[in-house]
N, C-alpha and C positions, 0 to 999 in steps of 0.2 A: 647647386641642387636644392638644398635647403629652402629658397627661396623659391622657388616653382612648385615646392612641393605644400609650402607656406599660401602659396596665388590657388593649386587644388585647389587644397580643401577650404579654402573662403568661398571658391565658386564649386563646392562639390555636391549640389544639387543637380547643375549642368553636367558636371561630369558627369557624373553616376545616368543621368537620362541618355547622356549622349551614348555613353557604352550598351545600356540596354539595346537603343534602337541600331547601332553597329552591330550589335549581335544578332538581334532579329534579322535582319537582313544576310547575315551569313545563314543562320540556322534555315531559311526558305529552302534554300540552296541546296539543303538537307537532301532534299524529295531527287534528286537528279544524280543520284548516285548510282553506279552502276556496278556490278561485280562480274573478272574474270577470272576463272575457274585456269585457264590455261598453262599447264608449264611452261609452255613457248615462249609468255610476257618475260622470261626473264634475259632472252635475246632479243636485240634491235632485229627490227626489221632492215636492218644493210649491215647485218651478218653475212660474212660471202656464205655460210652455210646453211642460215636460212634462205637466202637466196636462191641458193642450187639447189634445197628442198623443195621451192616453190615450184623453181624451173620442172622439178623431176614429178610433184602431182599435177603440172599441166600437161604433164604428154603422156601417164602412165592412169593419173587420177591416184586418189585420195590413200593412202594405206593404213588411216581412221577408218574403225570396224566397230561394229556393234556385235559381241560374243554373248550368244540366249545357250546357256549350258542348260541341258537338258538331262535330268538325273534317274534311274529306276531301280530300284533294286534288285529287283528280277530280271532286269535286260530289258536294252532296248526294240529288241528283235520282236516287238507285237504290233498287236493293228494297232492299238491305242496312239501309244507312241510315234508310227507311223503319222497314223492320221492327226498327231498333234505337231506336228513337225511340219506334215502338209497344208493345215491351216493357217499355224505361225507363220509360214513362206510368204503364204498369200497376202497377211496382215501386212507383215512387212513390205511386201512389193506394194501396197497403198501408201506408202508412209515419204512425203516429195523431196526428203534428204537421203533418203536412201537408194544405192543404183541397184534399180531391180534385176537389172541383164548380168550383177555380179555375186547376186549370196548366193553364198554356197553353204550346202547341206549332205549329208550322205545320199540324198534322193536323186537331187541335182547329180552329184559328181558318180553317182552308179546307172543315171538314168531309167533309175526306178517309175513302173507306169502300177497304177493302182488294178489289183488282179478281180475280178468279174464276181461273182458271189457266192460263197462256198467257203468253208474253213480248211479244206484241203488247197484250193488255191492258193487263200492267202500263206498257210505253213511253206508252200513250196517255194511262194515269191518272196518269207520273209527268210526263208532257207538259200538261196540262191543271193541275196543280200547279203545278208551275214558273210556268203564265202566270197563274197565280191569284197568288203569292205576289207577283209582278212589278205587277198590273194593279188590283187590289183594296185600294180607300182605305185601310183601316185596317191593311193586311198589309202594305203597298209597303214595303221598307224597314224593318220591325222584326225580325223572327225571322232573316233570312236576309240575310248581307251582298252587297254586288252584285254580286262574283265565282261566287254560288251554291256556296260551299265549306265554310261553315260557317252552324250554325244553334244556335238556343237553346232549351231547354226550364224556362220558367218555372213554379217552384213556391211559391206564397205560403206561409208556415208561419205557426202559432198568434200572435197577441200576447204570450200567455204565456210561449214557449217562450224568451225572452230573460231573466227573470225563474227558471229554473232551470238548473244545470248540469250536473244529471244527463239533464235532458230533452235539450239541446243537445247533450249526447256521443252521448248517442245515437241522436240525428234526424242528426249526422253522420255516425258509423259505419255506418247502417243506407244509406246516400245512400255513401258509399266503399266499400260491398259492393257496391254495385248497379254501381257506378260499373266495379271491378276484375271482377262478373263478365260485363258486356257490352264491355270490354275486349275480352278473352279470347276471347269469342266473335267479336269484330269485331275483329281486330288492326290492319286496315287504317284504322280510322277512331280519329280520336285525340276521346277524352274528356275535359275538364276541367271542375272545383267553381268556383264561386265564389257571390257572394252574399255580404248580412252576416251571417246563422248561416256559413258555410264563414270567413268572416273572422274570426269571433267565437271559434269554435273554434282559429284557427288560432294565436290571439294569447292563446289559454289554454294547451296546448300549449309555444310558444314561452317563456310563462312559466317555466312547467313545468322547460324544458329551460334557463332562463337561473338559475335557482334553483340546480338541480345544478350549472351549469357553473362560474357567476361566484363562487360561495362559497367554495368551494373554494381555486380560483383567487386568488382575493383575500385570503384566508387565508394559504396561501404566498407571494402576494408582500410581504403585513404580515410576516412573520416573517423572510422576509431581510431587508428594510428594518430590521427593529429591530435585528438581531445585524448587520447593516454600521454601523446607528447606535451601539449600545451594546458592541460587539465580543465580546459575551459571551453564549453559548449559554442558559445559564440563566439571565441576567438579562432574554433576549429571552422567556423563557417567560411570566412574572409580566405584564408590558401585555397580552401576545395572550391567554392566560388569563382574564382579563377581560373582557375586550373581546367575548369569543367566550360568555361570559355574561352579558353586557351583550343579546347577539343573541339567545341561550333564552330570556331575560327578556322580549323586547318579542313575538317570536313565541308564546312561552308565552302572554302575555297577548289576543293576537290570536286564538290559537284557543280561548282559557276563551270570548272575548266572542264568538262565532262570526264574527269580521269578515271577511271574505271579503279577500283579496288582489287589489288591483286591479293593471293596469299600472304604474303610476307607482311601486308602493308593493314589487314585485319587487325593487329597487335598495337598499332598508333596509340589508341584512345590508352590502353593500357599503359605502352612507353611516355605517353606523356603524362596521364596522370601522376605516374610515378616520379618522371623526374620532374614535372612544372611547380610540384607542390615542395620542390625544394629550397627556392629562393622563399615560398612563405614562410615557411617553418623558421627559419633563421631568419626573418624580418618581424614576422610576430614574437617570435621568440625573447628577440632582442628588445621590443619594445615593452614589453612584459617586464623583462629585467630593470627599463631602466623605471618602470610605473614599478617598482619591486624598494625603487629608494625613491617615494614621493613624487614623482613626475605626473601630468594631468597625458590624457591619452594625446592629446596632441602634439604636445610638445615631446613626449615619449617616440612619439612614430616618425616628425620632423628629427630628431635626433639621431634617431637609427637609420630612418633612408641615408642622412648625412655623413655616417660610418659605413655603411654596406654598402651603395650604391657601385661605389668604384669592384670590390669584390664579382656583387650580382651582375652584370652588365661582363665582369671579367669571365665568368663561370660559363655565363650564357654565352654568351660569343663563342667560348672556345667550344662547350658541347655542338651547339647548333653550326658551326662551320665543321666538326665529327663529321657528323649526320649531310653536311654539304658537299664532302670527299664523295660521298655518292652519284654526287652531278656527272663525275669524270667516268662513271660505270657504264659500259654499252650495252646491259639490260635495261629495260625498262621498267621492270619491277623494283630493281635496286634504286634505280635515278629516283622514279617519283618518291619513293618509301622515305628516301633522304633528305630530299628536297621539301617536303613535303614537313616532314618533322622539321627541319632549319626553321620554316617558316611557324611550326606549333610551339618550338622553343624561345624563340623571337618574340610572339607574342602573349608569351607567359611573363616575359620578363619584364616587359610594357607595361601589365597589368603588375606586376608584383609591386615594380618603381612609380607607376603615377595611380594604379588604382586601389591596391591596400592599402596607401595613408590616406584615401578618402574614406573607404569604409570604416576602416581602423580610427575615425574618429571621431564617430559616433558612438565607438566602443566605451560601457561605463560596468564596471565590475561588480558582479553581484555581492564582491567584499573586499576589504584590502589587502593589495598584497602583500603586503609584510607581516599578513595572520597567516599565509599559506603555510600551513607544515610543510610542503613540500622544496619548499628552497631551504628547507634545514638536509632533508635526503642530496640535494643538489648541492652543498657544500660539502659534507662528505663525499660525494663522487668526486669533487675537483682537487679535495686532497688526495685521494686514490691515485687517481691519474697523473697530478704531480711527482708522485712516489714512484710511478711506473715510470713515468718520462728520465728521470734522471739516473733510475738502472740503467735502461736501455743506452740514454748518451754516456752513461759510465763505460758499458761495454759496447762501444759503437764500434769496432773492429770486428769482431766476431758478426756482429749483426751483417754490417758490407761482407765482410767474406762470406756468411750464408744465405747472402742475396743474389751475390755474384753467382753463386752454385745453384740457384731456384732458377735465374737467369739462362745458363747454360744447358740445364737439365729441360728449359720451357722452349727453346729454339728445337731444341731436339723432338721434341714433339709434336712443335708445331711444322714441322719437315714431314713427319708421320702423318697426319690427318687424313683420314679418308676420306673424298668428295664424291658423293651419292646424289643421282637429282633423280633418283625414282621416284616416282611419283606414287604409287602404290604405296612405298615403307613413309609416305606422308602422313599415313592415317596409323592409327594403334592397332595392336593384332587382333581385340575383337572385334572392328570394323567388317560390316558384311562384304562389302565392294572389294576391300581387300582379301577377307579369307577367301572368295569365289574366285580372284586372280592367283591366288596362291594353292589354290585346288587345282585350276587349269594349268599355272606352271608343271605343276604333280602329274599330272592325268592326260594333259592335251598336247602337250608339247610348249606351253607359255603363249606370254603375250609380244613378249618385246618382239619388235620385227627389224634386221639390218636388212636396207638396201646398197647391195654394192653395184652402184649406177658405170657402164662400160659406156665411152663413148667413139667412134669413129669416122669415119664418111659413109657417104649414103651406099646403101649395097653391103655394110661390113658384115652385119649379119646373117647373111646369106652361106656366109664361107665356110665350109666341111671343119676348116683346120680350127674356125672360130669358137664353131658351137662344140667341138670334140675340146676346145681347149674350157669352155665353161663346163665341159660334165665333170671334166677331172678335177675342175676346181671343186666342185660340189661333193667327188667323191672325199675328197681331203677334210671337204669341212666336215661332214656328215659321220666321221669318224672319231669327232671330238664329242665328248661329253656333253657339254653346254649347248651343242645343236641338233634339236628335232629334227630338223624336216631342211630342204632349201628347195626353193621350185625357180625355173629358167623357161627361156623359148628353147633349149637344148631339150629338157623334159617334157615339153610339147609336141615335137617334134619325135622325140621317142616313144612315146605313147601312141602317136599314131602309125608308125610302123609297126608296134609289137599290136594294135590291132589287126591290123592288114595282114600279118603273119598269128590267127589265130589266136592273141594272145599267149602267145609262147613269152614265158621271162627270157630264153636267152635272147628276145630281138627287143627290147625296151634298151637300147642303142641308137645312136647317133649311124646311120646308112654308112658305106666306105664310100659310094659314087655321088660325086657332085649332081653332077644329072640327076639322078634321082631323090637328091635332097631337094633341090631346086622344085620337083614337081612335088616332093611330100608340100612343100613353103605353101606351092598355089594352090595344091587341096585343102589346106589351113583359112588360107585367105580367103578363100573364094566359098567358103563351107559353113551351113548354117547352123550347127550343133552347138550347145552349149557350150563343148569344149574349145571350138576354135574361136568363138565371142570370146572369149577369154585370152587370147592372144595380146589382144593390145595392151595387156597388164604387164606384159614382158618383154615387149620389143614394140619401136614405133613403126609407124607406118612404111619410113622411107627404110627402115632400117639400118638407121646410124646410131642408134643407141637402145640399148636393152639394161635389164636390169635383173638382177639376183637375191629371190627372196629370202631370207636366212632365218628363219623362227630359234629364237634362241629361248632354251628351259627356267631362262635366272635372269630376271632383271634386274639386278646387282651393277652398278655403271662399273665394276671393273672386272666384272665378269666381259664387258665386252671391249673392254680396254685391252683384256689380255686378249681377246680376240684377236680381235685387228692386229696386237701386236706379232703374235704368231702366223698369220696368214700372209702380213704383207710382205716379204720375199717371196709367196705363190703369187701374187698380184702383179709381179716385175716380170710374169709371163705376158701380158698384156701391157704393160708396159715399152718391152721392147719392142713391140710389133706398130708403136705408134701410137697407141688408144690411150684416153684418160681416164683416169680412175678415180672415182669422188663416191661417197658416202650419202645416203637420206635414212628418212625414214626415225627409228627412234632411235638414230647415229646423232638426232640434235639434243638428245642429253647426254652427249658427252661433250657438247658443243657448250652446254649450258654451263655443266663442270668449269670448263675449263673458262669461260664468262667470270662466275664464280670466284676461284681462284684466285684471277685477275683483278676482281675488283674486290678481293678483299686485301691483298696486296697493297692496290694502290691505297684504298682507303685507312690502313694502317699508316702509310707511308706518310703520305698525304695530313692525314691525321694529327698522326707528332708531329709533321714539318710546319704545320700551319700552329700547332700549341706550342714549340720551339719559338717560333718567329713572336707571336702575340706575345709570350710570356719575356721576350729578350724585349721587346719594343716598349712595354708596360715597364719592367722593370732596369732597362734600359742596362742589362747585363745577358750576357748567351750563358754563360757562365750560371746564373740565378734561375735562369728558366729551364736547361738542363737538368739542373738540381732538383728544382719545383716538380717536373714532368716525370724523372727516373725513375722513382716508386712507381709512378700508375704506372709507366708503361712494363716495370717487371710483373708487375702484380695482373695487368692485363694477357702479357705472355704465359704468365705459370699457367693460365685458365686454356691455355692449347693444350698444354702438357695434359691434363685433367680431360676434355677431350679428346683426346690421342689414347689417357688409361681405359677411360670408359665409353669406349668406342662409338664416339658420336661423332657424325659427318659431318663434314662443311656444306652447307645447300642454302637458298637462297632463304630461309630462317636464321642458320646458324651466323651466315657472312655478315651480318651486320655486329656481333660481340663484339669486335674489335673496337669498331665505331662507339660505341655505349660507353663501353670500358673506357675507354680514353676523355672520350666526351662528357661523360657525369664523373667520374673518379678523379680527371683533374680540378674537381670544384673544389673538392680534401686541401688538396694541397695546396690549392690554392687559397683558402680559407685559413690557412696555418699561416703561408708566410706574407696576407697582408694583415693578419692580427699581429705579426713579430715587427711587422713595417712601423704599425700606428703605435706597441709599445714603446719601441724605441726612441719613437719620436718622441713620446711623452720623457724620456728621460732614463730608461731603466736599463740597465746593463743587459748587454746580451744574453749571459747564460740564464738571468731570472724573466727575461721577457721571452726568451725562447721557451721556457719552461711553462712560463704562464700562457703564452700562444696556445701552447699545445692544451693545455688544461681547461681554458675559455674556451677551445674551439673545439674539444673531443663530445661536448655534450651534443651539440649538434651535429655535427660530423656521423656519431654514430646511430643518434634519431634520424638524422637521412638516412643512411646507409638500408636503417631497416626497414624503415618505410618505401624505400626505391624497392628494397629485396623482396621483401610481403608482396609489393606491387607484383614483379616479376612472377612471382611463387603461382601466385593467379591464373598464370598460363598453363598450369598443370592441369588446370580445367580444360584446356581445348582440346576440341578433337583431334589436334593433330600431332602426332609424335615430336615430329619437327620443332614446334611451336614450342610443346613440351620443353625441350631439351634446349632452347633458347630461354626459358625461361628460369631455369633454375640455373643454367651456366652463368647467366646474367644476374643473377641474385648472389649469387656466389663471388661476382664478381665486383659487386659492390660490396661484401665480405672483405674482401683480401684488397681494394683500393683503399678503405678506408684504415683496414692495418697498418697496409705498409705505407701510407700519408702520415699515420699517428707515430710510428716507430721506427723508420727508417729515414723517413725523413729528418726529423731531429738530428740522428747520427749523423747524415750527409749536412745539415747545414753547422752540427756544430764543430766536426772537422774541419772543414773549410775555413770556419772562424779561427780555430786555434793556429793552422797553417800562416792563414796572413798576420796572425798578431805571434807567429814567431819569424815572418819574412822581415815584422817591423823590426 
C-alpha cells in the first residue's frame, strides 16, 4: 500500500485533475433528480397487496381525494358559503385529475338547486338544507360537523396521479389557486387542503426545503468539528473535501439512474457527511501525530495510510455492506436509501485511502508541531483514559453482568416498539397540512379510508341475503368508536327505497323480496341522478365484487390493526359463503408496517451476520469477531429499549437505526482491536497493549462519535418528526457505540486472555 500511495502522490497533479473532472461529471447528473412524496415507495410494486390495491382502483377508481375544509364561524347555512362551495365545485370540475362525476359536497349529495331572488327564498332553501344534512341517512353526520360550522368538499382524483410528479404539483397548485382565489373573495370563511395528494405534495416540498436547509447546515457543522478536532484550518479542509464528493458521487449516480428521492433517503447527504468524514479525521489525525515527532507531510501521510489502511477499508466495508442488508428489503425506499449509501460509503473510502495522501502533501504547517500546546492537553487525556481503562478491566465482571442486563432489558423493548406509517404524524404538530387533518379527524369523521374489498362470481351481488349480510356488517362496525361513517351498494340500495317510501327512516333498509330488490338494482343502473353515478364506487358492473367504505376517526396504524383484528371473526360470515375477502385502500399502511418490520429484522440480522463473518475472516477467529462486534450490537439494542421508553415508532425513517448502529459503531471496535493487533506485534505484553490500544484509540473514537452525533443532531432541523427522531436516536447511538467499544470491550477481550493463559 505504501508504495501506490508513494506512485499518488509523485503523479498527484493527474490525480487530483482526474477526480475533479470524475466529479463533474457526476455533479451534471445533479440536474436529473427527481423527488417522491409517496408513502407507497416504501412497498414494491409485486407486493400481493399492492397489487390487489391496484386491481381494486381499476374497477372502483382511485380512493385518493382532495379534502377543501370549509370553515365559518357563524354557520355554514348562508348564501356566501353556499355560493362559495358552488363555485369551488365548478373549479374543481375544470381541474383533468380530478373525477368531476365523483365530488361530493352537501349541495351534491342534498341536491341542492340555487333558489330564484329574494331573501325569504334563500332562508327557506338554506332552512330546508340544513334539515336535510341533519335528518338524511347517509348525509347525517358526514360533510358537516354538528355545530353546522364547517363542511367538506370531496374530490376523488386519478389512480394515476400518485404515479407522477409533475401531475401532482400540479393538481395541487391548480386546487391552491382555487383555494387563495375564493379566499379573497370570501374572507370571512376560512379555507383549508387536505387529502393525500395535499399530503403527498406537502411531504415533496418539505423535502425540497430539508435538502437546501440540512446540507448546508451540516456541512458547517462537519467543518468546525474537524478544525476544533484537528486545530488546523487546512487540515480541516482535506476530510470535508471528500466527504463532500463522496455526496456528488452518490447523488450524481441517483440522477444518471433516474431514482427518484424518497423521504427516508433526504437524509443521505447528512448520513454521509457524518460518517465519510470519519476515515479523515483518523487519517489526518494520525498523520499530524506522526509530523508531531518530525516527519515531513509526506512521509507522515505514507506512514499512516501504511497503519490504517487495513482498519479504513475494514470499517468501511463493514458499515457500507449495514447499509447493503437493505438490498434484501422489498420497499423500494429502503433498497435504494441502502444501496445507495453502500455506494457513498465506498467512495468515501477511495477518496480517504488514494486521495487524502495527495492533498495531504502539499500540506506545510503554518508552525511546528511540536509548539502546539495542545498535544500537551492530548497527553493528559491519554493518561485519563489510561486510569479509566484499567478500573474498568479491574472490575470486568460486574461490567459483563451489567451489560448482560442492558442486553436483556433492550430485547424487551425492542418486542415493544410501535410501527406507525402515518403519514400525517410524519410532519411536527405545528405543520398546517397536519393540524387540518387532525381538525377533520375531530370534526369530520378522519381521513383514513379501509376498504374491505368482497369478492365472488358474477351476479353475487344482486342477493337479498348478500346485501342484508353487508348492512349488518356495517351495523357492527359503525358501533365502534374509531368508526365514523361506512358506505356499501347495501346503503345505496336503501336509500332509494326509503326515498320511494317518502323518506321515512323506518324504510332506509335492505327490501325482504328478491324481486323487488332486483328492480330497486335496475332503477340504480339504469338512472341518471347523482346518486346512482355513484354506484360504480361500490359494486362492479358484473357484480362479482363490491366493496366497503369504512372512514376511520384515528389514523394511528393500530388503531386499524385493532380493527381488523376484532371484525375478522364478522368477516368468516362471508367467508363461509365462498367469497374472498382482501383489504385496500389506506389498509397498505399497514401493509407498509409490516414491509418495515421485516426489513428491519432482516437488516439487523443480516447486518451482524455479515460483521460476524468479515470480522472472523480478517481476523481469522469467530471467536475474535464476536468479541469485536458484542458491544455494538448491545449498545445498538439498548437504543430499542430507549424507543420503546419514549415512544417512538419504527417507520421507514426510524428502520434504518439498526443498520447505522451496527455499521458506523463497529468502526470503535474495530479500531481498538487492530491497534492491540499492531501493539502486540511490536512486542508489548497484552495487558499494557490493551491498555494502550484503548488510550491511542479513545481520542479518536470519541472525536468521531461526536462529530457522527453533531452530524445526526442536524436532523432536528427537518420538517419531519420522523426524521427528527432518527436523528437523535442515532446520535445517541453513536453515544453508547462508542462507550461500550471503550469499556466493555477491554473487559471481554481481557477475560478471554486470562481464560486461555489459565487453559495454558
Amino acid at each position: 500500500m505504501t508504495n501506490i500511495i508513494d506512485l499518488l502522490i509523485r503523479h498527484r497533479k493527474k490525480v487530483l485533475f482526474s477526480g475533479i473532472i470524475i466529479t463533474i461529471f457526476w455533479g451534471i447528473n445533479l440536474i436529473n433528480l427527481s423527488i417522491d412524496g409517496s408513502f407507497s415507495s416504501v412497498l414494491p410494486e409485486t407486493d400481493p397487496d399492492f397489487l390487489f390495491n391496484r386491481s381494486v382502483e381499476e374497477d372502483f377508481g382511485s380512493s385518493d381525494e382532495v379534502i377543501i375544509l370549509i370553515k365559518n364561524q357563524e354557520g355554514i347555512y348562508t348564501k356566501d358559503v353556499i355560493e362559495l362551495i358552488q363555485g369551488f365545485s365548478e373549479g374543481l370540475a375544470l381541474i383533468k385529475d380530478i373525477e368531476e362525476s365523483k365530488v361530493i359536497s352537501l349541495l351534491t349529495l342534498s341536491g341542492f338547486e340555487t333558489p330564484g331572488a329574494g331573501n325569504s327564498s334563500w332562508n327557506e332553501a338554506l332552512t330546508e338544507l340544513s334539515i336535510f344534512m341533519k335528518t338524511d341517512p347517509l348525509a347525517a353526520g358526514t360533510l358537516v360537523n354538528s355545530e353546522g360550522t364547517t363542511t367538506v368538499i370531496m374530490a376523488p382524483v386519478s389512480g394515476e396521479l400518485a404515479l407522477s410528479e409533475n401531475r401532482l404539483r400540479s393538481l395541487v397548485n391548480q386546487v391552491e389557486n382555487l383555494t387563495l382565489k375564493y379566499q379573497l373573495e370570501y374572507p370571512g370563511t376560512e379555507i383549508l387542503l387536505s387529502g393525500h395528494p395535499i399530503v403527498n405534495a406537502e411531504i415533496m416540498d418539505k423535502m425540497a426545503n430539508d435538502l437546501y436547509l440540512l446540507f448546508p447546515i451540516a456541512v458547517l457543522a462537519t467543518a468546525l468539528m474537524l478544525l476544533y478536532i484537528l486545530r488546523s484550518f487546512r487540515g480541516m479542509l482535506i476530510p470535508l473535501l471528500i466527504t463532500l464528493m463522496s455526496v456528488i458521487w452518490t447523488f450524481g449516480l441517483k440522477g444518471l439512474l433516474r431514482s427518484p428521492l424518497t423521504i427516508t433517503e433526504t437524509v443521505i447527504p447528512v448520513i454521509l457527511i457524518s460518517i465519510s468524514c470519519a476515515d479523515g479525521i483518523h487519517i489526518v489525525s494520525e498523520a499530524f501525530h506522526f509530523m508531531h515527532h518530525g516527519m515531513s507531510a509526506r512521509k507522515a501521510i505514507i506512514r499512516t495510510i501504511g497503519d490504517l489502511w487495513k482498519p479504513v477499508v475494514l470499517t468501511s466495508l463493514t458499515t457500507a455492506l449495514g447499509f447493503a442488508s437493505f438490498a434484501f428489503s422489498s420497499g423500494q425506499s429502503l433498497r435504494n436509501m441502502g444501496l445507495f449509501l453502500s455506494f457513498g460509503v465506498m467512495s468515501a473510502m477511495l477518496f480517504s485511502l488514494f486521495f487524502i495522501p495527495v492533498l495531504f502533501s502539499w500540506y506545510k504547517p503554518s508552525k511546528k508541531h511540536e509548539e502546539r500546546t495542545h498535544y500537551n492537553r492530548q497527553y493528559r487525556l491519554l493518561k485519563k483514559i489510561e486510569k479509566a481503562t484499567v478500573f474498568f478491566i479491574r472490575w470486568r465482571i460486574p461490567v459483563i453482568i451489567a451489560s448482560i442486563l442492558v442486553l436483556g432489558i433492550s430485547v424487551g423493548g425492542m418486542l415493544n416498539i410501535n410501527t406507525d406509517t402515518d403519514e400525517i404524524r410524519y410532519f411536527k404538530a405545528d405543520n398546517p397540512v397536519r393540524q387540518t387533518a387532525e381538525m377533520i379527524e375531530k370534526e369530520m369523521g378522519g381521513l383514513s379510508i379501509l376498504q374491505i374489498v368482497l369478492e365472488g362470481e358474477e351476479g353475487t351481488f344482486r342477493d337479498l341475503s348478500m346485501l342484508k349480510s353487508m348492512a349488518v356488517l356495517q351495523r357492527k362496525l359503525e358501533t365502534r368508536a374509531e368508526v365514523s361513517q361506512s358506505v356499501s351498494l347495501s346503503d345505496t340500495v336503501s336509500y332509494l327505497f326509503y326515498t320511494m317510501r317518502d323518506r321515512n327512516p323506518d324504510y332506509f333498509i335492505i327490501p325482504d323480496n328478491q324481486n323487488f330488490l332486483n328492480r330497486l338494482i335496475t332503477i340504480i343502473t339504469t338512472g341518471d341522478d347523482n346518486r346512482s353515478s355513484m354506484l360504480s364506487s361500490y359494486v362492479t358492473e358484473d357484480f362479482s365484487r363490491a366493496r366497503i367504505m369504512v372512514r376511520i376517526n384515528d389514523s394511528n396504524t393500530r388503531v386499524m390493526e385493532t380493527l381488523l383484528r376484532d371484525i375478522d371473526g364478522d368477516l368468516d360470515l362471508f367467508r363461509n359463503q365462498g367469497l374472498e375477502v382482501g383489504f385496500a385502500g389506506d389498509y397498505l399502511r399497514l401493509s407498509n408496517g409490516r414491509v418495515i418490520v421485516k426489513s428491519q429484522l432482516m437488516s439487523l440480522s443480516m447486518t451482524l451476520g455479515i460483521i460476524l463473518l468479515v470480522l472472523s475472516l480478517i481476523y481469522r477467529s469467530f471467536l475474535s469477531g464476536l468479541i469485536v462486534a458484542l458491544p455494538v450490537m448491545i449498545a445498538v439494542l439498548f437504543n430499542f429499549s430507549v424507543m420503546w421508553v419514549f415512544k417512538v415508532s419504527l417507520n421507514p425513517a426510524t428502520a434504518i437505526i439498526a443498520a447505522v448502529g451496527l455499521g458506523v459503531g463497529i468502526d470503535y471496535s474495530i479500531h481498538i482491536f487492530s491497534r492491540l493487533q499492531l501493539l502486540r506485534r511490536k512486542g508489548g505484553s497484552f495487558q499494557s497493549s490493551l491498555v494502550n490500544a484503548v488510550a491511542e484509540s479513545a481520542r479518536g473514537i470519541l472525536s468521531n462519535a461526536l462529530s457522527v452525533g453533531i452530524g445526526f443532531l442536524i436532523l432536528l432541523l427537518s420538517a419531519y418528526r420522523i426524521i427528527n427522531d432518527m436523528g437523535w436516536i442515532i446520535a445517541l447511538t453513536m453515544l453508547t457505540t462508542s462507550l461500550a467499544s471503550l469499556i466493555l470491550l477491554p473487559c471481554l477481550l481481557s477475560l478471554r486472555q486470562r481464560k486461555e493463559t489459565s487453559a495454558q
